[in-house]
C-alpha positions in Angstrom: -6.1 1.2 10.7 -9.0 -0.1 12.3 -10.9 -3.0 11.0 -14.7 -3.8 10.8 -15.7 -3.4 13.9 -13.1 -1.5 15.4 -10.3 -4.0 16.0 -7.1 -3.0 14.6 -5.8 -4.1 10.5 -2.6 -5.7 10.2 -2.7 -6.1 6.9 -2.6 -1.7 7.0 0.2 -1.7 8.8 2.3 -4.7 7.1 1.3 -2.8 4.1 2.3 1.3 5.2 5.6 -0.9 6.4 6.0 -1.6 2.8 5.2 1.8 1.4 7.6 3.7 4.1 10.1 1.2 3.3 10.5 1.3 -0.2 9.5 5.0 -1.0 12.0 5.9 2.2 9.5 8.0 3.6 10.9 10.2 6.5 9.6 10.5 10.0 7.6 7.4 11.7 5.4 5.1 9.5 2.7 5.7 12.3 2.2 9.2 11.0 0.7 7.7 7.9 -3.2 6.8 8.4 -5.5 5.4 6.2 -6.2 8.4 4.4 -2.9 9.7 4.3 -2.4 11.0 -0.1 0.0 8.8 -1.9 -0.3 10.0 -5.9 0.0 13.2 -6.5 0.8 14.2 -3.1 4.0 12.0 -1.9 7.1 13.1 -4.5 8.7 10.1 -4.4 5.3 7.6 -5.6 7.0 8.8 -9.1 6.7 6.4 -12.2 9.9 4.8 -10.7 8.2 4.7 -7.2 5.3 2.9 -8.5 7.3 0.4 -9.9 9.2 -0.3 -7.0 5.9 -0.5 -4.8 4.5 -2.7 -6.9 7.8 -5.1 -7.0 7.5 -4.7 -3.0 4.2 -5.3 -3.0 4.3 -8.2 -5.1 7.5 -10.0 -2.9 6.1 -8.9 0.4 2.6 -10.8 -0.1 3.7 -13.7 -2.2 1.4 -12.0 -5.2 1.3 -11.4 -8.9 -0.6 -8.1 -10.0 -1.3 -7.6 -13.4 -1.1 -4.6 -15.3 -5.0 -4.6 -16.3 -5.4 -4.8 -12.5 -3.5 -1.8 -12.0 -5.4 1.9 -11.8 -3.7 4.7 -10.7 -7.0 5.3 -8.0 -5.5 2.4 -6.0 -2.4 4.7 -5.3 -4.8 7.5 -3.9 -4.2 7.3 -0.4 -2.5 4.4 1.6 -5.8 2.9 2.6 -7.0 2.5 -0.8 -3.8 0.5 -1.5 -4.3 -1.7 1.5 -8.0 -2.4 0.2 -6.4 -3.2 -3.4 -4.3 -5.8 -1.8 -6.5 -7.1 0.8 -9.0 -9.6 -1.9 -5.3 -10.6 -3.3 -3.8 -11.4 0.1 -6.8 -13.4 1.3 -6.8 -15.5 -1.8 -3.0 -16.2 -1.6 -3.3 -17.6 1.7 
């Protein structure tokens, strides 16, 4: 994912790494963009898959998320759950 101003988003990929990783997603992670469909469109982001992406989430960026914070339009595509974690991220660090 590009960032503002076209340089590249680490936080995107650190964060499709996590995705790929714990949904064991086949195939590269770099086929996955920023618009890629996560609910509703990946089987395994399941009610058990959510959990677990949220554990991951959680462990991979030294975060707490709380359930009023969490909206199933975050899990739309895997740039809108690299834009939910990104405010989080920054004020962990």
């Amino acid at each position: 994912m590009m960032a503002a101003g076209g340089r590249h988003d680490p936080l995107f990929d650190q964060v499709r790494g996590v995705i790929v990783q714990t949904l064991d997603l086949p195939g590269p992670k770099q086929r996955f963009t920023p618009d890629s469909g996560l609910f509703g469109e990946i089987p395994e982001l399941d009610s058990m898959g959510v959990v677990l992406l949220l554990t991951a989430l959680e462990d991979r960026f030294d975060i707490q998320l709380s359930d009023d914070e969490i909206d199933a339009e975050w899990f739309a595509t895997f740039g809108s759950v690299t834009e939910f974690i990104r405010p989080r991220v920054d004020k962990a660090e």
